[in-house]
N, C-alpha and C positions, 0 to 999 in steps of 0.2 A: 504494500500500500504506500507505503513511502517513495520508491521509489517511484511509481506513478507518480505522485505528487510531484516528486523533484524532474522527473524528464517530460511528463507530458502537465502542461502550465494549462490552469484553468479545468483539469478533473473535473469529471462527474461522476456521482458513481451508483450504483444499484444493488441493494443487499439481494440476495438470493437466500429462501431458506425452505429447508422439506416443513414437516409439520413436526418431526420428531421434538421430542422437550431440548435437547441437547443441543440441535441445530439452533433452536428459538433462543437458548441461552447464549450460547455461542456470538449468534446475531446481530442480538440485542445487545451485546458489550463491543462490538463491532463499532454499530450505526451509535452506542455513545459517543466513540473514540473518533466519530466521522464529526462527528455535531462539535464533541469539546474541540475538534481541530480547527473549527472553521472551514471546514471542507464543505464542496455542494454532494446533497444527497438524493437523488431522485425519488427512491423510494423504494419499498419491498415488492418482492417475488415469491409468490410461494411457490415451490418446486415438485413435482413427483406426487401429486395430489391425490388420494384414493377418495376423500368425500369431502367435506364442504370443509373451509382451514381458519377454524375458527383461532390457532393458535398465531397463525402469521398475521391474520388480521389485527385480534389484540394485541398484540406486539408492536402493531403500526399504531394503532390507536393509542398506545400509552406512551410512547415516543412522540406522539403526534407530525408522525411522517406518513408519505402518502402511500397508500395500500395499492402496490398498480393491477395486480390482477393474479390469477395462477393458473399454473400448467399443470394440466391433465399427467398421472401416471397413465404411460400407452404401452402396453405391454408388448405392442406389435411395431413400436418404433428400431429395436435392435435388426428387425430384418427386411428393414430401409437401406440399411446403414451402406454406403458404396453406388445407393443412385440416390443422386439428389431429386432428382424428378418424382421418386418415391417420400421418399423426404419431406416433400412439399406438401404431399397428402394426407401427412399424419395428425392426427391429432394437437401433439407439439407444436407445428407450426404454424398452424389456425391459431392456438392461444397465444404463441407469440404474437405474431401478426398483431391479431387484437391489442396485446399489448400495448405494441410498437405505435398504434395508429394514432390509439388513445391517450398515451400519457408522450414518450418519449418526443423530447426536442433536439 
């Protein structure tokens, strides 16, 4: 993270986290260490999603950073993997997408 900071000027950055407690903990002492920096944060991801992520949510909520969206767990994305054209169809990349359209600047 630091070096980002030092070679690439004006960072953004994007927490990423599953729903696991450990990930959420992880994270969330992350996206503090982002804030006390003076760093820009764009905001969480929840990642690998099996049902609704009510942990990465609150986590954005109590941080009060912005909640951008989450990725579907796609069980059929590993046998994508080598065409991109397949790639594009998965799951994953719809919820990016979504993501990207909606919040990212």
């Amino acid at each position: 993270l630091l070096d980002i900071v030092r070679l690439i000027p004006n960072s953004k950055f994007i927490a990423v986290t599953t729903n696991s407690v450990l990930s959420i903990q992880t994270v969330g002492r992350l996206i503090k260490f982002i804030i006390d920096s003076r760093l820009e944060l764009q905001g969480i991801i929840a990642n690998m999603i099996r049902n609704y992520d009510t942990r990465a949510r609150r986590l954005a909520e109590e941080l009060s950073v912005n909640f951008l969206g989450s990725v579907p767990f796609d069980a059929d994305y590993e046998n994508t993997i080598g065409n991109p054209q397949s790639i594009l169809g998965t799951k994953l990349a719809s919820a990016l997408k979504e993501i990207v359209e909606r919040h990212i600047t």
